[in-house]
DRENPA-793916 format. One record per residue (C-alpha): residue number from 1; residue in one letter; x, y negated, z. Coordinates in steps of 0.02 Angstrom, whole numbers, plus 50000, padded with zeros to 5 digits. Layout:
   n res     u     v     w
 NUM   A     X     Y     Z
...
REM end
This chain:
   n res     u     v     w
   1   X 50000 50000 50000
   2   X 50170 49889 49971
   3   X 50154 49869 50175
   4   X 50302 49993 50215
   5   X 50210 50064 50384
   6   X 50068 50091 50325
   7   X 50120 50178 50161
   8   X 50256 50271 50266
   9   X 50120 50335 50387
  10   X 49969 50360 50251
  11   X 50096 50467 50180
  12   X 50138 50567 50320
  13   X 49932 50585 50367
  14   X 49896 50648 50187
  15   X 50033 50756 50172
  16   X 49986 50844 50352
  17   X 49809 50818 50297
  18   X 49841 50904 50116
  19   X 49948 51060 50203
  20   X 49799 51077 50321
  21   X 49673 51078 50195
  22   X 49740 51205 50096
  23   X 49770 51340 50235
  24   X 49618 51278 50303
  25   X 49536 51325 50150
  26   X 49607 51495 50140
  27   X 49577 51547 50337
  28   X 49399 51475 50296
  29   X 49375 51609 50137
  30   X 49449 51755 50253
  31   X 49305 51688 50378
  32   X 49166 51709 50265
  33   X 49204 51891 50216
  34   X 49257 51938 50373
  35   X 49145 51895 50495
  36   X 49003 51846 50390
  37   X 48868 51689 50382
  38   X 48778 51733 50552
  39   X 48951 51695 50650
  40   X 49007 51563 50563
  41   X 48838 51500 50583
  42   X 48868 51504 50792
  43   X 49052 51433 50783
  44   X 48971 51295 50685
  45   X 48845 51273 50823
  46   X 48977 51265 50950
  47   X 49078 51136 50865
  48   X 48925 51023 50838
  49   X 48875 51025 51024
  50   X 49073 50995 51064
  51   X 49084 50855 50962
  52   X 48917 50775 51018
  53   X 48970 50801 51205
  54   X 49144 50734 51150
  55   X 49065 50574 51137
  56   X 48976 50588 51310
  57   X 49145 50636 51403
  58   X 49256 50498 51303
  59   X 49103 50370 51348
  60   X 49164 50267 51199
  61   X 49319 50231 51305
  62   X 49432 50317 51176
  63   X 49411 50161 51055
  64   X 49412 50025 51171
  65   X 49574 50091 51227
  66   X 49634 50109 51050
  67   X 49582 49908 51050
  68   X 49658 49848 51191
  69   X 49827 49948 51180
  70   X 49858 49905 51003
  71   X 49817 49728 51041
  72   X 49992 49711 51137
  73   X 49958 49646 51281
  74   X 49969 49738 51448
  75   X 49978 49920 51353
  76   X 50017 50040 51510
  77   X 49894 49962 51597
  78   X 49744 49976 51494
  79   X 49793 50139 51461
  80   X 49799 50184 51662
  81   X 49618 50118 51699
  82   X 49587 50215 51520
  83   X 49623 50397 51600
  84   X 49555 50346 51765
  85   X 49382 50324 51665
  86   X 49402 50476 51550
  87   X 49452 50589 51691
  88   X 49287 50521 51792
  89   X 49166 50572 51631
  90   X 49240 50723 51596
  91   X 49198 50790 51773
  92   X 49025 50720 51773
  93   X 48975 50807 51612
  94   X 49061 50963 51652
  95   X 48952 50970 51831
  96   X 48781 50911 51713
  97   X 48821 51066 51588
  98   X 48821 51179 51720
  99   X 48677 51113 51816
 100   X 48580 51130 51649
 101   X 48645 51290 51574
 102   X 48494 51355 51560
 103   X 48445 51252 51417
 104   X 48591 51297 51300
 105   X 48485 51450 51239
 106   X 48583 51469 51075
 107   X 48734 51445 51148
 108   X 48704 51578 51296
 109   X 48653 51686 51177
 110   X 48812 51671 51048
 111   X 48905 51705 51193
 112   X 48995 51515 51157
 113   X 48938 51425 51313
 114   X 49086 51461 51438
 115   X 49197 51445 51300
 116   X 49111 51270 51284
 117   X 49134 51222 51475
 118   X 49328 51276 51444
 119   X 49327 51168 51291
 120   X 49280 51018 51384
 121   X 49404 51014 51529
 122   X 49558 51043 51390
 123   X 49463 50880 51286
 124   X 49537 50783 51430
 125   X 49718 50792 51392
 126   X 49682 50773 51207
 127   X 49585 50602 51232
 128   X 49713 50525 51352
 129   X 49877 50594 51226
 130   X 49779 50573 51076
 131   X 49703 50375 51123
 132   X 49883 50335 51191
 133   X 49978 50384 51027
 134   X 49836 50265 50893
 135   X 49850 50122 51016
 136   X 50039 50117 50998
 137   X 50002 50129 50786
 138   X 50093 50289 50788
 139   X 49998 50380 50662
 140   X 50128 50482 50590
 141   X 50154 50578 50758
 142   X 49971 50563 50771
 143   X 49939 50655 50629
 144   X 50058 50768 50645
 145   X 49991 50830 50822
 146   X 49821 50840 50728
 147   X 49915 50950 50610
 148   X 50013 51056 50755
 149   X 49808 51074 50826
 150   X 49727 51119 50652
 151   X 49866 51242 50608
 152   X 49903 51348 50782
 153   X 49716 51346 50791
 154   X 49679 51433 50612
 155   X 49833 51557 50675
 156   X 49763 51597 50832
 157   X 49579 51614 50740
 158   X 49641 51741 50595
 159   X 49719 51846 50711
 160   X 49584 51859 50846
 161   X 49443 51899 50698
 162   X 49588 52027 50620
 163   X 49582 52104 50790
 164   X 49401 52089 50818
 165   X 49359 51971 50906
 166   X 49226 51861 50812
 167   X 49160 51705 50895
 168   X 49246 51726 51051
 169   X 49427 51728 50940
 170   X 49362 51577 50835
 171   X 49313 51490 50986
 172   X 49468 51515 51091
 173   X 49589 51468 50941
 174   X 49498 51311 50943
 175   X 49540 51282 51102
 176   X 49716 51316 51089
 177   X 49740 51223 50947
 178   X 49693 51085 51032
 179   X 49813 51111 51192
 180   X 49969 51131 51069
 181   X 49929 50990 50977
 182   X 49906 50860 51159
 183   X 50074 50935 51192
 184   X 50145 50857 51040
 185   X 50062 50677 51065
 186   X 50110 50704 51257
 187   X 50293 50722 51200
 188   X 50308 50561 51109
 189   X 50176 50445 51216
 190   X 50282 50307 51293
 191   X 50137 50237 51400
 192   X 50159 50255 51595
 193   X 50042 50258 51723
 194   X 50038 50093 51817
 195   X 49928 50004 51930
 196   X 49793 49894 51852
 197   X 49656 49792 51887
 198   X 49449 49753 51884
 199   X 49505 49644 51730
 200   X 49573 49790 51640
 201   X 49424 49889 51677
 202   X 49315 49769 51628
 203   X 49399 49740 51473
 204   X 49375 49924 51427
 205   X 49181 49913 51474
 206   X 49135 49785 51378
 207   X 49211 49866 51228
 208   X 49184 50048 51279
 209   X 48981 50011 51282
 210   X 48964 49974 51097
 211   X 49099 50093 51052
 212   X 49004 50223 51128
 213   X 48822 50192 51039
 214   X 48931 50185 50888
 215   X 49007 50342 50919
 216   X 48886 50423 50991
 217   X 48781 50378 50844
 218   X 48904 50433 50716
 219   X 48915 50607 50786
 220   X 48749 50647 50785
 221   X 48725 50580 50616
 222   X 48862 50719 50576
 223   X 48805 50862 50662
 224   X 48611 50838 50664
 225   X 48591 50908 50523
 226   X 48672 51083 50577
 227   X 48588 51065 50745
 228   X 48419 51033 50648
 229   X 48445 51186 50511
 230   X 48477 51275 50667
 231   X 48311 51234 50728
 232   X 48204 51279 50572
 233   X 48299 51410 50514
 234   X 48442 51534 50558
 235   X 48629 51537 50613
 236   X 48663 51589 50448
 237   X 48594 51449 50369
 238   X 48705 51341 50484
 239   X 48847 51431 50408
 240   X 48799 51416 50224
 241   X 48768 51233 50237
 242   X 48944 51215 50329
 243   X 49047 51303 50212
 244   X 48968 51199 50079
 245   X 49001 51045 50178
 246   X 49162 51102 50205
 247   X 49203 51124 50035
 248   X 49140 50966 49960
 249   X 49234 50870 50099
 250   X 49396 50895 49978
 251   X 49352 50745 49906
 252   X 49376 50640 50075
 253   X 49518 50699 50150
 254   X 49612 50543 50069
 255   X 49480 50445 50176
 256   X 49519 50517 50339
 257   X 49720 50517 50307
 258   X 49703 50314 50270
 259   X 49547 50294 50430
 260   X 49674 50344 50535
 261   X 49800 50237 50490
 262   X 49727 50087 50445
 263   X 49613 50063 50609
 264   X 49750 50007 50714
 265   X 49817 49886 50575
 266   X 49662 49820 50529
 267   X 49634 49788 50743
 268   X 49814 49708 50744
 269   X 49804 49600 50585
 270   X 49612 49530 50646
 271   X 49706 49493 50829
 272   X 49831 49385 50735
 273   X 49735 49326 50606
 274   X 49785 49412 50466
 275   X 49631 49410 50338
 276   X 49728 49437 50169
 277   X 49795 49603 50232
 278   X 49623 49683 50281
 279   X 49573 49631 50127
 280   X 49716 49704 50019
 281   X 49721 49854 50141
 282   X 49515 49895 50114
 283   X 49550 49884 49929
 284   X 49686 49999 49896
 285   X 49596 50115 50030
 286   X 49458 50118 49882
 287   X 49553 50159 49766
 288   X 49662 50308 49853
 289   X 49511 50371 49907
 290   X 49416 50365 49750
 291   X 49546 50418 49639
 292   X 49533 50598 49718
 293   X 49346 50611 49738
 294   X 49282 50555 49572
 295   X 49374 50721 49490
 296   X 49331 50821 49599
 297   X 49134 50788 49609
 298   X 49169 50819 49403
 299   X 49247 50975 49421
 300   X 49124 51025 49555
 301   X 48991 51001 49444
 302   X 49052 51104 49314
 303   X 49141 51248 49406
 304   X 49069 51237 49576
 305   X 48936 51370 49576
 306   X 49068 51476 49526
 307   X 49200 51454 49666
 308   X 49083 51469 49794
 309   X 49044 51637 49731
 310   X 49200 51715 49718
 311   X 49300 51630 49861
 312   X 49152 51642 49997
 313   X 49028 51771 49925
 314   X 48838 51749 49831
 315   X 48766 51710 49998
 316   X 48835 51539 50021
 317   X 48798 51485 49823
 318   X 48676 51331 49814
 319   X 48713 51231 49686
 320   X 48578 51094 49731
 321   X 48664 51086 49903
 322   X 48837 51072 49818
 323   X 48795 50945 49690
 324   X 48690 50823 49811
 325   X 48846 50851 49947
 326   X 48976 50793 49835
 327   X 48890 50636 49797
 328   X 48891 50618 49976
 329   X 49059 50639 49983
 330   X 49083 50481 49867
 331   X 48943 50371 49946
 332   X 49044 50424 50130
 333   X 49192 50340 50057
 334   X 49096 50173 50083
 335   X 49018 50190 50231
 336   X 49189 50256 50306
 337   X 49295 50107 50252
 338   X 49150 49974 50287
 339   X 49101 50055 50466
 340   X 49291 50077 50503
 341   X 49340 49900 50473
 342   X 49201 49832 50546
 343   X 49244 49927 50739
 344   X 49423 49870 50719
 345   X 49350 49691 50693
 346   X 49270 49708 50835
 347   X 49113 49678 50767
 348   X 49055 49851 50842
 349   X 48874 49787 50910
 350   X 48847 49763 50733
 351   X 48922 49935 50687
 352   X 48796 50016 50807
 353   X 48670 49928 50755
 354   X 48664 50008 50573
 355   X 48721 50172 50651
 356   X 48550 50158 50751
 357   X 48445 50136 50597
 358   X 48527 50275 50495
 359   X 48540 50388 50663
 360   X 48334 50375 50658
 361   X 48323 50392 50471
 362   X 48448 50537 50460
 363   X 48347 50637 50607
 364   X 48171 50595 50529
 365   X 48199 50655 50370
 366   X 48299 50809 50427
 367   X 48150 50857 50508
 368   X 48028 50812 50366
 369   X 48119 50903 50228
 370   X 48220 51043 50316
 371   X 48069 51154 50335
 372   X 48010 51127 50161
 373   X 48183 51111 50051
 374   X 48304 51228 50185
 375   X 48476 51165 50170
 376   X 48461 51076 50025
 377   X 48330 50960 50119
 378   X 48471 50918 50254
 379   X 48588 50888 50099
 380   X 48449 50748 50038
 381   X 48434 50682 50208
 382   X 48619 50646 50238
 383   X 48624 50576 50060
 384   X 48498 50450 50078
 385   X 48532 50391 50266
 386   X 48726 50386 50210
 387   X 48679 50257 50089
 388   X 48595 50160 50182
 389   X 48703 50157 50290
 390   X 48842 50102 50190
 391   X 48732 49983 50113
 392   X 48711 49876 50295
 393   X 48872 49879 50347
 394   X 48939 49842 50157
 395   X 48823 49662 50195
 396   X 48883 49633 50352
 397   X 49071 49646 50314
 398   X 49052 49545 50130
 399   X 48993 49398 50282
 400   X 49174 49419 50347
 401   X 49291 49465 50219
 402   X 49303 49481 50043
 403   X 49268 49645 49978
 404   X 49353 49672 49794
 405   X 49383 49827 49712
 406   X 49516 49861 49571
 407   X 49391 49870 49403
 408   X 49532 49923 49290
 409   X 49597 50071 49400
 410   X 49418 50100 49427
 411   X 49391 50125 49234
 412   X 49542 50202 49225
 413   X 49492 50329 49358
 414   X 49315 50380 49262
 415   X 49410 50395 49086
 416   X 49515 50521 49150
 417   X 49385 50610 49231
 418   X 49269 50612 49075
 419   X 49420 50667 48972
 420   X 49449 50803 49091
 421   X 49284 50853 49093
 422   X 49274 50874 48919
 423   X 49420 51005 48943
 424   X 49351 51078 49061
 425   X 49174 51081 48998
 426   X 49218 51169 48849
 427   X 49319 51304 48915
 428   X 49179 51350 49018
 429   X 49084 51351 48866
 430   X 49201 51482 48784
 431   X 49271 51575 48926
 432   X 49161 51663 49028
 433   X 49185 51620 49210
 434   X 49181 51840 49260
 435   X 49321 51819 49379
 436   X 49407 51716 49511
 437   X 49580 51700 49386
 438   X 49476 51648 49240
 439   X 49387 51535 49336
 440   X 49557 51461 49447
 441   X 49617 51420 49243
 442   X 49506 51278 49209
 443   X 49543 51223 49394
 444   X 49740 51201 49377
 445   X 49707 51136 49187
 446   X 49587 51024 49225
 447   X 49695 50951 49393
 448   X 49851 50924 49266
 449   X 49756 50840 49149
 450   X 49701 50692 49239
 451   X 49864 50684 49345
 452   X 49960 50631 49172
 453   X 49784 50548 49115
 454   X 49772 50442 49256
 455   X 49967 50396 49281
 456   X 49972 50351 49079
 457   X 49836 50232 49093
 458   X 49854 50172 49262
 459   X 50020 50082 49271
 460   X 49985 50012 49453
 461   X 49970 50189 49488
 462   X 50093 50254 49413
 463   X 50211 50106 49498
 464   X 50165 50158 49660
 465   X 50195 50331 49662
 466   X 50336 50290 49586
 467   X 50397 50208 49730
 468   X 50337 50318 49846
 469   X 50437 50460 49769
 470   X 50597 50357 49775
 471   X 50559 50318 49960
 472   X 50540 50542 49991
 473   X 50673 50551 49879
 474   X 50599 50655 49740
 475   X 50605 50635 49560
 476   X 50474 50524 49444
 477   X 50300 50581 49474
 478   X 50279 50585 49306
 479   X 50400 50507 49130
 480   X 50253 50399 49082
 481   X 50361 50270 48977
REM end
């Protein structure tokens, strides 16, 4: 982004995030076959209520001390009254859970609950190591303990289900993903515990409150619609609609490398004043993000239906799921960048304001269309409340900042992609798709066409990675002169 930390770091999140990906990918096919929808179905479960109480035991105080610290100004002390706070929720909701067990049916039943109780208590150490290591802007060793979590997780996973284990392995690898990885932030966090004030505290609160609607909000706009299928339907459906999900969210991870990076920038930059570099920042994000998703939702359309059958089996092929989830994909690039720079603005009563309108939407029309469409009726739910989601905070930022986007690497991105789909379009045409190989062809074709496509008419592009090569020391990306 010709601002050398945050390339330098961007790189480092997408590399980690691209190495993930991939062996996520491949633990996630070995998943499928081996255990089957009705258990990946429950893991999903788990994962949804984990993440929803995430929010409950962080109490939004996970942001606000992501603010504060990467503000500068009294860092180990913000970050004292920080795990003071986070230690206090985490005991309060691990004491409610058990006082209301009872009403985790699905969970008591999967056999996931205890494993959920466990999960909570290790949460604490990641929030205080993970919290500590964004305030400071150290991404790259941010991401990489994400990484260290993601990968020692899928380890521990595949060899638990190898040796039988089924939810209870995929649950506990979870878990100890996450304890390897708060070993690696803990490692590198320089912030001490010190004493601190009612100021400090106070500081956190007023943030902490919004930032926890927001989040709170956000999280169950992610995960009601599993919660919700898991209502109406079966655990199996859950898993169908996940492994679709999971699929079509190859066209984001550039999102969530940059998101991670650029929040404490963007919350530095507004501190000081620094409007021309949110705006350039949000801009390239765009781009980087766009020039990865727009490709793939092509090549998803044409060869989609396809992978899904012979990587996870002819149970979890839905093509009207997959097609309606990668344009979800694309409209989440918006919403991301807009909600994300928004929060770091500290505009996050605002932020939680549209959360709270799509939050009701989303829910509503889950439950209005689940039970007559099945998946694909949480698929148009998300869709819809996405946009409009993306559509209020896109007006509320364009009253702050300028919000351009780069036309002619825009074009440039959709003339590659048509020209690939041609390619690809007609093999399919001639070749038919009987087998994973013949159907991997068109994949690796199609992904080397509009690599040289979009470097030989993209010269900003091609410029960039350029330079970024040079900086990793590797050769040309590509002789495009």
């Amino acid at each position: 982004m010709s601002i050398e930390p945050i390339r330098r770091q961007s790189i480092v999140s997408l590399v980690w995030q691209i190495a993930f990906t991939f062996i996520g990918f491949l633990s996630t096919i070995y998943f499928a076959h081996a255990v089957g929808a009705d258990v990946l179905g429950a893991y999903f479960l788990f994962m949804a209520y984990y993440s929803i109480i995430g929010i409950m035991t962080d109490g939004g105080f996970g942001g606000a001390a992501i603010k504060r610290i990467s503000e500068g100004e009294e860092t180990d002390a913000y970050f004292s009254a920080f795990v003071v706070l986070r230690s206090v929720f985490v005991i309060l909701i691990f004491i409610t859970l058990i006082a209301f067990r009872r009403y985790f049916v699905d969970l008591d039943s999967a056999g996931t609950f205890t494993w959920l109780l466990v999960a909570v208590v290790v949460s604490l150490l990641q929030g205080i190591t993970s919290s500590g290591i964004a305030g400071c802007g150290k991404m790259g060793i941010h991401a990489t303990g994400r990484f260290i979590d993601n990968i020692s997780r899928t380890f521990i996973q595949v060899i638990a289900v190898f040796l039988g284990y089924g939810i209870a392995g995929l649950a506990g690898g979870f878990i100890m993903g996450v304890i390897f990885g708060s070993i690696v932030h803990l490692h590198f966090l320089d912030l001490r515990f010190v004493n601190f004030g009612w100021k400090h505290l106070k500081s956190l609160s007023s943030f902490s409150f919004w930032s926890f609607l927001v989040s709170g909000g956000g999280m169950v706009f992610m995960y009601s619609d599993s919660v919700m299928i898991g209502y109406f339907l079966k655990n199996a459906d859950v898993g169908v609609y996940r492994i679709i999900f999971q699929f079509t969210a190859l066209a984001a991870f550039t999102t969530i490398a940059l998101r991670g990076t650029l929040w404490p920038r963007v919350s530095r930059w507004d501190k000081i004043g620094e409007t021309n570099l949110i705006e350039e920042s949000l801009s390239r994000a765009f781009t980087y993000s766009l020039i990865l998703a727009v490709p793939l939702f092509v090549g998803g359309a044409l060869l989609g239906d396809r992978l899904l059958y012979f990587f996870y089996g002819p149970d979890f092929v839905s093509y009207t799921t997959l097609m309606i989830l990668f344009i979800v994909q694309i409209v989440n690039i918006f919403q991301y960048f807009f909600t994300t720079y928004l929060s770091a603005m500290n505009k996050v009563k605002e932020v939680f304001k549209i959360t709270a309108v799509a939050v009701a939407a989303n829910i509503a029309l889950n439950a209005a269309l689940i039970p007559v469409m099945g998946i694909s009726g949480a698929a148009v739910a998300t869709l819809v409340t996405m946009t409009l989601n993306a559509v209020l905070a896109g007006r509320v930022l364009l009253k702050i900042i300028v919000v351009r986007l780069e036309y002619n690497t825009l074009l440039n991105i959709f003339k590659a992609s048509v020209i690939m789909a041609l390619f690809v379009g007609i093999y399919r045409m001639i070749v038919p798709l009987s087998s994973v190989l013949l159907t991997l062809i068109p994949v690796v074709f199609g992904g080397l066409v509009y690599s040289i496509l979009i470097l030989k008419f993209d010269r900003k592009t091609y410029e960039e990675l350029k330079g970024i090569a040079i900086q990793m020391n590797m050769a040309d990306p590509c002789d495009c002169e």
